[in-house]
N, C-alpha and C positions, 0 to 999 in steps of 0.2 A: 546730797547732790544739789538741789534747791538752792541751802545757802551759799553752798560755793557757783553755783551760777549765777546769782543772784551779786555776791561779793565783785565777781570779775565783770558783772553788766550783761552778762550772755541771757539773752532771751530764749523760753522754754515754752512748750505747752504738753500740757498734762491730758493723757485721757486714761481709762479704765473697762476693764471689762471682764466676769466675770465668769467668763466660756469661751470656747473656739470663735462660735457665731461675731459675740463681742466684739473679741479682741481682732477677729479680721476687720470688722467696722468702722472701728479704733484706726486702725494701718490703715484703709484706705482713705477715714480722712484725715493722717498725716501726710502720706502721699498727695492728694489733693492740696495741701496748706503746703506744700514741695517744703518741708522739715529737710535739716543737714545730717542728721542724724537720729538715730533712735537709741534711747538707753533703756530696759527694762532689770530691776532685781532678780534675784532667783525667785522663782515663783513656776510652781506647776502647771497652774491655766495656765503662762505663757508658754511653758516647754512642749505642753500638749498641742497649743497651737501653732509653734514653727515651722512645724511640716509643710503648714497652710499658708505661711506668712511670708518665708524667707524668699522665696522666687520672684513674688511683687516687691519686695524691697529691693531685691539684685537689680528687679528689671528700670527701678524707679533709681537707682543709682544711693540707696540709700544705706549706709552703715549699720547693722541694729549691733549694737554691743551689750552682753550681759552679765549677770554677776556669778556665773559658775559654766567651768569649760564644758560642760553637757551639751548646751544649747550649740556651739558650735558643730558640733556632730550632728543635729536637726535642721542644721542649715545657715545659722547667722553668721555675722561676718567676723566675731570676737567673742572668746570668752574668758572671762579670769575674775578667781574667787574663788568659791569653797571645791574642793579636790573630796568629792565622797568617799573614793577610796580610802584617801587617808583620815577623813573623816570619820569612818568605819571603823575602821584599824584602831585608831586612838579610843572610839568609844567601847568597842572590845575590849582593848586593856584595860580602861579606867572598871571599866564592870566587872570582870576577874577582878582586879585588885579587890573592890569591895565586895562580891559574894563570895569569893575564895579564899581568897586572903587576909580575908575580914578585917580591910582599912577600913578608916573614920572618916565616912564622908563630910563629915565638917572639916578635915584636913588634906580633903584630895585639893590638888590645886587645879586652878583654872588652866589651860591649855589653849593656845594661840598659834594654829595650824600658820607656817609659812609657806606661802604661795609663790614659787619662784619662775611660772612661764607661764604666758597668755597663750590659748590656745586659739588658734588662723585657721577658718575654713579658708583654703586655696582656692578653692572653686568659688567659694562667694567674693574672694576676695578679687576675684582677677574678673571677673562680673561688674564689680561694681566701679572698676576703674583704677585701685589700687595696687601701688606695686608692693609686692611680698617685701620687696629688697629695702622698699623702705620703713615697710612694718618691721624687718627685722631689727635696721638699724635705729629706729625711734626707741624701741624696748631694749636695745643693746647699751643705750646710755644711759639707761634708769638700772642698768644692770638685773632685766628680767629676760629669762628667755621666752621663745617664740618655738610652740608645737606644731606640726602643721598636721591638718586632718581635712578630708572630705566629707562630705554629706551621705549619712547613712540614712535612707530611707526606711529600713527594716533592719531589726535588732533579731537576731534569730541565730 
């Protein structure tokens, strides 16, 4: 992400943080530095922390986009990247294959899950001043589709 912001001249700043406490600390001073946007990878501390994060970024008008449709469901305003389900799925077969069926894992092949739809909190999205209509149509031309979901507070 770096070198392609870097390639296109887009100005960036980096912070980190290791826990909830952190990473709120982190978001308020991007908030503060009024950032256009927030990107985080998949990563756990941050998914633990969205619960805590996402309502100050709606209220601050700020995008957080991440790298796997979960966080969407915690609150942020985009998710798209790794699909655990099917991540799952695939890693079950591949492991049957080789305890069962006793393939040669130096000939199992690599596997390149396709990811074909961004998932849209609608609620964060309409928060933060975005229209759906034209999230849909942005990802319509790249030919990805658009899931739409709200913010689940409790998984139960």
């Amino acid at each position: 992400a770096k070198a392609y912001l870097d390639a296109h001249n887009i100005s960036y700043v980096e912070k980190t943080g290791t826990n909830t406490d952190e990473i709120n600390s982190a978001v308020d001073k991007l908030i503060d530095e009024k950032v256009e946007a927030i990107f985080t990878p998949t990563d756990n501390t941050i998914m633990t922390a969205e619960l805590a994060i996402y309502e100050d970024l709606a209220d601050a008008g700020i995008p957080h986009y991440c790298g796997a449709d979960s966080f969407a469901l915690n609150g942020a305003f985009f998710g798209y990247g790794v699909d655990y389900d099917d991540l799952g799925a695939e890693t079950a077969n591949m492991v049957v294959d080789l305890l069962v069926n006793g393939a040669d894992p130096a000939k199992t092949p690599v596997v390149i899950l396709a990811h074909e739809a961004a998932t849209i909190n609608t609620e964060t999205c309409e928060a933060i001043g975005i229209k759906l209509d034209d999230v849909k149509a942005a990802f319509g031309n790249l030919g990805i589709g658009v899931v739409e979901i709200t913010t689940a507070k409790s998984f139960g």
